[in-house]
C-alpha positions as a printed NumPy array, in Angstrom:
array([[  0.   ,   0.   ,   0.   ],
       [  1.316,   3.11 ,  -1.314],
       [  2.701,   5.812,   1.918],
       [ -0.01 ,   8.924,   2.025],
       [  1.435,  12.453,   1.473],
       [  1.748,  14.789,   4.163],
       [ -0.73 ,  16.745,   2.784],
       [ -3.219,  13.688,   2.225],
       [ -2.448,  12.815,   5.837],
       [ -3.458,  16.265,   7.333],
       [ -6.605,  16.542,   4.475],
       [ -7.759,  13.093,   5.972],
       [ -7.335,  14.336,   9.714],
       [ -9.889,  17.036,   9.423],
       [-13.882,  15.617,   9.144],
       [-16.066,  16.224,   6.27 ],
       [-18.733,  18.857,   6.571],
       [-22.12 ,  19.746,   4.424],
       [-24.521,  22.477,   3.711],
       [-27.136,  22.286,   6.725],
       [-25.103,  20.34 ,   8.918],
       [-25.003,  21.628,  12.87 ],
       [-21.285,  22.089,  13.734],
       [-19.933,  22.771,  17.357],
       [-17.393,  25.896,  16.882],
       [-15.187,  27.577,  19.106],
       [-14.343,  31.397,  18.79 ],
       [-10.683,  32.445,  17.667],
       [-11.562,  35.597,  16.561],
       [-13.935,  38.269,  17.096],
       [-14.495,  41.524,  14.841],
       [-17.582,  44.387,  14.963],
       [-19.267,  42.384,  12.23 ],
       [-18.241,  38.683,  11.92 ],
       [-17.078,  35.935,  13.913],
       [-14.271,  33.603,  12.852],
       [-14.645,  30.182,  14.522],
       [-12.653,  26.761,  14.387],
       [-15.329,  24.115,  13.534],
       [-12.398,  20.957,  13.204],
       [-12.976,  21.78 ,   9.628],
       [ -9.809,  22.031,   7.412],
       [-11.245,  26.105,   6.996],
       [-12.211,  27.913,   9.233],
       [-16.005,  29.072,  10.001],
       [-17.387,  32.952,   9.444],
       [-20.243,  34.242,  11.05 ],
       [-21.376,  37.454,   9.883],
       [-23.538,  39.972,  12.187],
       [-26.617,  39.486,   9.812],
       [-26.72 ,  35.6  ,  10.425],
       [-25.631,  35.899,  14.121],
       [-28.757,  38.438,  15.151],
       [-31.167,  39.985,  13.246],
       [-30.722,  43.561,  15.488],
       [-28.784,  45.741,  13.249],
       [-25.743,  47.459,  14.37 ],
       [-24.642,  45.204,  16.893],
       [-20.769,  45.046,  17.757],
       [-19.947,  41.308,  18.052],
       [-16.777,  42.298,  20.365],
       [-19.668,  43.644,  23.003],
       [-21.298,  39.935,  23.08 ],
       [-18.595,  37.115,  22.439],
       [-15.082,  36.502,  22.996],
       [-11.869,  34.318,  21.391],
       [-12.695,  30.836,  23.514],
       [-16.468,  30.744,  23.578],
       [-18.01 ,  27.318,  21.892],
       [-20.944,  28.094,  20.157],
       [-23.505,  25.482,  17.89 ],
       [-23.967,  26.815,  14.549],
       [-25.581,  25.473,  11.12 ],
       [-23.649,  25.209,   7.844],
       [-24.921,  27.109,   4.864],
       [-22.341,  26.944,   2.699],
       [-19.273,  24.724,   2.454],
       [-16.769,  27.118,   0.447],
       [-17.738,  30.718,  -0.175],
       [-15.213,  30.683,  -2.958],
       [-12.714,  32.004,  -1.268],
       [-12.227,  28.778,   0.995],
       [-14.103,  29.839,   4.027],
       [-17.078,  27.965,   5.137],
       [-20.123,  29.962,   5.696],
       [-22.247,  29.735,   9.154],
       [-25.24 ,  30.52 ,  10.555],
       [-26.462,  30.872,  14.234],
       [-29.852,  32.687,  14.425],
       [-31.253,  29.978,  11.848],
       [-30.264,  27.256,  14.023],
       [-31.514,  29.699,  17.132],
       [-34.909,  30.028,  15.191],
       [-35.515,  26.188,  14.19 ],
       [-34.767,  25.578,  17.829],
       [-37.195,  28.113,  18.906],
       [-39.859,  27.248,  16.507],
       [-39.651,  24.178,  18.31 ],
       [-39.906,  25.281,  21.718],
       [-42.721,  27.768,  20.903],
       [-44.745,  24.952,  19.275],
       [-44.342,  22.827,  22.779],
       [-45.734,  26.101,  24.651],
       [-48.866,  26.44 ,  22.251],
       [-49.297,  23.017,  22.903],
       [-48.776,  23.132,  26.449],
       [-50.495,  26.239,  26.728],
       [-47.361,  27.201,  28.523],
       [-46.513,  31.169,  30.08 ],
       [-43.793,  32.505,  28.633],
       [-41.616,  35.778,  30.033],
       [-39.717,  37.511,  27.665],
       [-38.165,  41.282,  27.226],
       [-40.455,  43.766,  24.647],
       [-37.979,  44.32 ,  21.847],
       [-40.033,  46.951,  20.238],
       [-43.341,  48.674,  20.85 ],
       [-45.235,  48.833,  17.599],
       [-48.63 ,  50.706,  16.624],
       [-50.89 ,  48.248,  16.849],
       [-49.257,  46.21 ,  19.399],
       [-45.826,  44.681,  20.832],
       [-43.381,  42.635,  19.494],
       [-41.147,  40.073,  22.205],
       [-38.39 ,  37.774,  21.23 ],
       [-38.549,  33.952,  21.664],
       [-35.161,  31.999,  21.08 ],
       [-35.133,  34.054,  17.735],
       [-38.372,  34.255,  17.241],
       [-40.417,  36.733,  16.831],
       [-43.522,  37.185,  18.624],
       [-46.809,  39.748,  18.254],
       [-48.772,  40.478,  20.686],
       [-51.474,  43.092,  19.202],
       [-52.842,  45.991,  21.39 ],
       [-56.326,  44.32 ,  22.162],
       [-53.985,  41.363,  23.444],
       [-51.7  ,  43.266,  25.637],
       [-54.118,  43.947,  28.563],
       [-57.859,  43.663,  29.712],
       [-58.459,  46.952,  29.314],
       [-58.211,  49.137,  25.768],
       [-54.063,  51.101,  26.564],
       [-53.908,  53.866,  23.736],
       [-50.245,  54.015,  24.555],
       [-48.239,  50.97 ,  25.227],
       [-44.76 ,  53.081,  25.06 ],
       [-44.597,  52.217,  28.758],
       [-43.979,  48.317,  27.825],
       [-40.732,  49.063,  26.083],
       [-37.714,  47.089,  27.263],
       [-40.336,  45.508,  29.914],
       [-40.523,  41.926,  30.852],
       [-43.68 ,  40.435,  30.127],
       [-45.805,  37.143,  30.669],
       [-47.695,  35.731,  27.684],
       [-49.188,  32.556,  26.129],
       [-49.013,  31.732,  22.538],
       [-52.444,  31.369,  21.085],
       [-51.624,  31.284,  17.386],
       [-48.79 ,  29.402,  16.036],
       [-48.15 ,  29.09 ,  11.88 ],
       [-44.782,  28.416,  11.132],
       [-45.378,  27.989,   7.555],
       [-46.36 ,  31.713,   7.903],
       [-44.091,  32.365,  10.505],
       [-47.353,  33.814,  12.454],
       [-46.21 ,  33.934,  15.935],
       [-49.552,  35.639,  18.165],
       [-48.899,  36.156,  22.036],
       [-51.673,  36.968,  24.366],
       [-51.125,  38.88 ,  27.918],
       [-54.892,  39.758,  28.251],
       [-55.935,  36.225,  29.017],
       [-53.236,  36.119,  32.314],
       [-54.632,  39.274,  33.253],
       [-57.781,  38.912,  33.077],
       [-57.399,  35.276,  34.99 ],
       [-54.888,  37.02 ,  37.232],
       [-57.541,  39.793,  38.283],
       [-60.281,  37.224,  38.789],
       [-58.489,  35.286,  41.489],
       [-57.5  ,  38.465,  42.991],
       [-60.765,  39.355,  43.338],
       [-62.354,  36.027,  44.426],
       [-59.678,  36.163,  47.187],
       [-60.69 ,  39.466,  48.192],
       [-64.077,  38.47 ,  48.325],
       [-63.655,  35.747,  50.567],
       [-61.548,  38.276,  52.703],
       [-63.826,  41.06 ,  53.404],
       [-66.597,  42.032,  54.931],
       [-69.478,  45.041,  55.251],
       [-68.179,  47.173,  58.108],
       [-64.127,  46.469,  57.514],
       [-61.642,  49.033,  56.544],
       [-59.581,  47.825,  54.372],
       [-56.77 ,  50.04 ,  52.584],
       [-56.744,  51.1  ,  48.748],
       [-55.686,  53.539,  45.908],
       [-57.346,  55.757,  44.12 ],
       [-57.744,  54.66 ,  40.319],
       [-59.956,  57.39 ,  39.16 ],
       [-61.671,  60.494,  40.243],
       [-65.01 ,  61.385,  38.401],
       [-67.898,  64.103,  39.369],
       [-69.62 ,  61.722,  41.445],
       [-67.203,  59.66 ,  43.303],
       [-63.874,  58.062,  43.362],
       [-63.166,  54.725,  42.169],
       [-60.693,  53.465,  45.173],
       [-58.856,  50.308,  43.755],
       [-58.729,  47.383,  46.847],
       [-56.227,  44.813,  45.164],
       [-58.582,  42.634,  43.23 ],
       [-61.541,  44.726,  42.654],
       [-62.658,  48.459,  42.754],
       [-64.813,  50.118,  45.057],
       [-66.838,  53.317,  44.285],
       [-66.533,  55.925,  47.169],
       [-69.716,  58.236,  46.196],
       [-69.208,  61.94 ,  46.762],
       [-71.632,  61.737,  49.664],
       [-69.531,  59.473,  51.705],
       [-66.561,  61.393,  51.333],
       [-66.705,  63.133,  54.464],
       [-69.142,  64.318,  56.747],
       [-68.997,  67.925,  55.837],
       [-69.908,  69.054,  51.773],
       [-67.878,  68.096,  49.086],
       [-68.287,  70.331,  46.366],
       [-66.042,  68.596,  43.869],
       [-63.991,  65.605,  44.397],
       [-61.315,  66.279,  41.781],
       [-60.458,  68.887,  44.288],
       [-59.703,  66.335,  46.965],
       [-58.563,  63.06 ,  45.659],
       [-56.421,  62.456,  43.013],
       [-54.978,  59.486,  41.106],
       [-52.444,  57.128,  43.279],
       [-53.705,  59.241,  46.974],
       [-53.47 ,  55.712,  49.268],
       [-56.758,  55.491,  51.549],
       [-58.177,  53.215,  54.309],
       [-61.961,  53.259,  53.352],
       [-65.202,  51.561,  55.177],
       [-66.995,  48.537,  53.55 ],
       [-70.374,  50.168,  53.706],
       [-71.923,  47.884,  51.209],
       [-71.195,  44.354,  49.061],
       [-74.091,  44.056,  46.54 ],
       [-72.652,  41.008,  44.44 ],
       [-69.206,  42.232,  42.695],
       [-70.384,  45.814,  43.855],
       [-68.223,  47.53 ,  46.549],
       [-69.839,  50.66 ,  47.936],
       [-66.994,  52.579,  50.308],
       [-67.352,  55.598,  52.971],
       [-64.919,  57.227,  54.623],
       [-67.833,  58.623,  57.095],
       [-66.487,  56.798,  59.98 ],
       [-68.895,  56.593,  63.365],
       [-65.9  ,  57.703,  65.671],
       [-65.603,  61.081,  63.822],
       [-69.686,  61.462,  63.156],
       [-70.363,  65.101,  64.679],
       [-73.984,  63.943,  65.457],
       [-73.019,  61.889,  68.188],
       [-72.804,  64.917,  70.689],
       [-75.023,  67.428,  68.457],
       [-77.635,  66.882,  70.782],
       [-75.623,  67.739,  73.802],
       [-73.783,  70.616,  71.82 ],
       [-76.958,  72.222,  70.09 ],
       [-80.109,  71.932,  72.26 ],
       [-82.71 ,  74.152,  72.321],
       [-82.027,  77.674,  73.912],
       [-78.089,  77.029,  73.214],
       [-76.481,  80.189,  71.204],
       [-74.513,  78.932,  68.454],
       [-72.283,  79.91 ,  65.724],
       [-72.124,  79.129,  62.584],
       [-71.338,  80.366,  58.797],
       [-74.144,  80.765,  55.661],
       [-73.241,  77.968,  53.619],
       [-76.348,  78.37 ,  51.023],
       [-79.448,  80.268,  50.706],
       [-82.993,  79.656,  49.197],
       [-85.439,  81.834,  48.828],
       [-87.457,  80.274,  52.282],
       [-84.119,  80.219,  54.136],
       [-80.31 ,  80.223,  54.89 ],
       [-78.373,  76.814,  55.549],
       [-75.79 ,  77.534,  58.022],
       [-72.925,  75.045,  58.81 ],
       [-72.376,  74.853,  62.866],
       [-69.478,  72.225,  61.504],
       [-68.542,  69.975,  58.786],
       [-71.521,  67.902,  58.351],
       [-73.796,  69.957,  60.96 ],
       [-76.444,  72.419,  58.619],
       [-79.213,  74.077,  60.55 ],
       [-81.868,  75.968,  58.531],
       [-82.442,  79.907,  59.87 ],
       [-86.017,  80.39 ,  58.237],
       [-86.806,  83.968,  56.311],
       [-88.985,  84.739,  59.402],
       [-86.377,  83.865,  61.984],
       [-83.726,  86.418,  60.445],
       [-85.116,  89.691,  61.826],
       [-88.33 ,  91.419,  63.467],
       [-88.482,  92.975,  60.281],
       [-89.942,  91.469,  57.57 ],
       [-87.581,  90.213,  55.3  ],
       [-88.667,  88.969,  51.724],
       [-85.689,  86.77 ,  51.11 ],
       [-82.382,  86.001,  52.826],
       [-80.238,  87.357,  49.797],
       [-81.112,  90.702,  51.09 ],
       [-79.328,  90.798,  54.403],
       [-77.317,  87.615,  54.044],
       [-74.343,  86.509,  51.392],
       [-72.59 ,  82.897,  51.569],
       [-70.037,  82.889,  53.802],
       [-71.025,  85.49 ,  56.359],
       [-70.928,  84.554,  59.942],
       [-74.179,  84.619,  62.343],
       [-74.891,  84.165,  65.53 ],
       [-78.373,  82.182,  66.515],
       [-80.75 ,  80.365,  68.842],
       [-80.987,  77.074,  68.631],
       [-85.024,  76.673,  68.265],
       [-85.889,  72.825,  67.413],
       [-83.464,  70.414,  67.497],
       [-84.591,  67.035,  65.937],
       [-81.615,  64.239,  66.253],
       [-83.529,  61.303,  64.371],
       [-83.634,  63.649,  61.14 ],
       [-80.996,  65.539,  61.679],
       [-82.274,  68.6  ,  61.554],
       [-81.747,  71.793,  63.319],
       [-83.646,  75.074,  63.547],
       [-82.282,  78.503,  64.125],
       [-83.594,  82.324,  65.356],
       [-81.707,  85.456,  65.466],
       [-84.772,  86.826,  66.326],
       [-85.073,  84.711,  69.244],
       [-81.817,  85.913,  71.064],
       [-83.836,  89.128,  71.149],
       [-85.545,  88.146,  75.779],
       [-88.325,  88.967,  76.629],
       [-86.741,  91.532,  79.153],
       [-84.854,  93.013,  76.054],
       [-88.082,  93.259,  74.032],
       [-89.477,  94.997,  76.778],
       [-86.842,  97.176,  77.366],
       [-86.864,  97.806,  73.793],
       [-90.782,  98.699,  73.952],
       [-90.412, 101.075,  76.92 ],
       [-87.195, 102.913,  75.438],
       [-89.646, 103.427,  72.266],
       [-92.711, 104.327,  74.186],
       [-90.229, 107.204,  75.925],
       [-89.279, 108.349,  72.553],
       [-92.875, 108.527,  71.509],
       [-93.709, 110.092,  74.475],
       [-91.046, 112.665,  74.614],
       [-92.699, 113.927,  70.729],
       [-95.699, 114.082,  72.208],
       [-94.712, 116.456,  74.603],
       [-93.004, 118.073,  71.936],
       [-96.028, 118.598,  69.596],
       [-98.192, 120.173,  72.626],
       [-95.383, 123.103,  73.714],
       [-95.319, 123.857,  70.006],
       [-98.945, 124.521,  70.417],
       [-99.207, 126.232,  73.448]])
């Protein structure tokens, strides 16, 4: 048998290789855009940046080094210029075609980083795959503006999966939604009418708050905001503000909240602090035409009728009172089971003073009287 050549010797040492054949490789030199590898092949391996990722721009240097051992896939065996040509997102994506098929199947949740926030929806990457989650997809509620997902980690399932299409459709709205139901069935079980339980404040309309409670929402009505008038609760509440709230009411998934709580109710001594004959203070919160309302304290009104105001007649309160002025009254009627209070200016005016006040004017008439005769004399 004939000797082999050097050259035959060192040709036969090195193994064969073909087009679409996964190689092991190990790194002997990096550049910005390509990778040179050693793949035991009697040329050596290059991996350009477009068949390593498909995110332009990347410098190679930044993410491998000389000694890392990476699997690739053969595309070509000789470029013509001797080199063999490799590719590792291919080989990535077949493997993550793969593994995204097994978590359609398996319905499985998947975590993975937004790469890019589109207009109609987000886009994730999955072992180099690609992955769209559309905007009515991304959360149980319509989000005009999904910037705030960008370079955020996010749970999903896959519910579409076309390979042929390469149709890759993720769904976060379904964990949500599931996610918020078991919150709220374990915060059903939890409370009760009469707790207080702490929340935040998800939105502030004309007529209330909605106070979120960690599994479902509670409106706090503009009536139960305090025990004193609120005009407007923009003005007091705003988005995030952290409350403790009363369970006043469950009524199914309804949660009606107060923050009217007994221990600072001002009618628990009003009978004590406004009986009848007591002289009280207060300031003219509204007028009607029949009356003023006048607030003794937040949450305490007492009506001063037209015909209490003065001895005079008065025709309507507008013409001696304004909002806001202060008065000083007798306490007239007090009535505790419907809370409601009646005042008299007029009454402060005792007997002793109205007859003082009759005498001093009989004097002055007298004292004309008088008058009128020496004129005539």
């Amino acid at each position: 048998m004939s000797e082999l050549t050097f050259e035959q010797m060192l040709e036969e040492s090195f193994k064969t290789i073909h087009t679409g054949e996964v190689v092991e490789g190990t790194v002997i030199d990096v550049k910005p855009e390509e990778i040179v590898l050693n793949i035991g092949y009697k040329a050596d391996g290059i991996l350009t940046r477009s068949e390593y990722t498909n995110e332009p721009g990347v410098d190679l240097t930044t993410i491998v080094k000389p000694g890392d051992t990476m699997e690739v896939k053969v595309l070509k065996v000789n470029d013509g210029e001797g080199q063999v040509l490799l590719t590792y997102k291919r080989l990535a994506a077949e493997k993550g075609n793969k593994r995204i098929e097994e978590a359609f199947n398996n319905q499985e949740v998947l975590t993975a980083k937004v790469a890019q926030v589109l207009d109609g929806g987000l886009s994730v990457v999955v072992e180099e795959v690609r992955i769209f989650i559309p905007a009515s997809l991304v959360s149980d509620t319509y989000e005009k503006d999904l910037s705030k997902y960008a370079g955020q980690e996010i749970e999903f399932v896959i519910t579409e999966y076309n390979p042929k299409r390469r149709r890759y459709i993720g769904n976060r709205k379904q964990l949500v939604a599931a996610r918020k139901a078991e919150l709220q069935r374990e915060l059903f079980e939890r409370i009760h009418e009469g707790d207080v339980v702490e929340g935040t404040v998800k939105n502030v309309t004309d007529f209330g708050a909605f106070i979120d409670l960690g599994g479902a929402d509670g409106l706090l009505h503009i009536s139960e905001m305090s025990w004193g008038r609120v005009e407007n609760p923009k003005k007091v509440f705003k988005v995030g503000d952290t409350l403790k709230v009363l369970i006043k009411e469950i009524s199914g998934s309804k949660i009606a909240l107060s923050l009217k709580f007994e221990d600072a109710n001002p009618w628990r001594d009003a009978a004590v602090k406004y009986a009848v004959g007591n002289v009280v203070n207060g300031k003219v919160a509204r007028m009607t035409d029949f009356g003023a309302f006048i607030e003794l304290e937040p949450g305490v009104d007492a009506l001063l009728h037209v015909s209490q105001i003065s001895k005079e007649h008065i025709e309507k309160p507008s013409d001696v009172l304004k909002v806001g002025d202060e008065v000083t009254a007798k306490v007239v009627d007090f009535n505790e089971a419907d809370k409601k209070i009646s005042l008299s200016i007029k009454a402060l005016l005792t007997p002793e003073a109205e007859a003082a006040q009759e005498e001093e004017d009989a004097d002055v008439v007298s004292v004309d009287i008088d008058a009128v005769i020496a004129e005539q004399e």
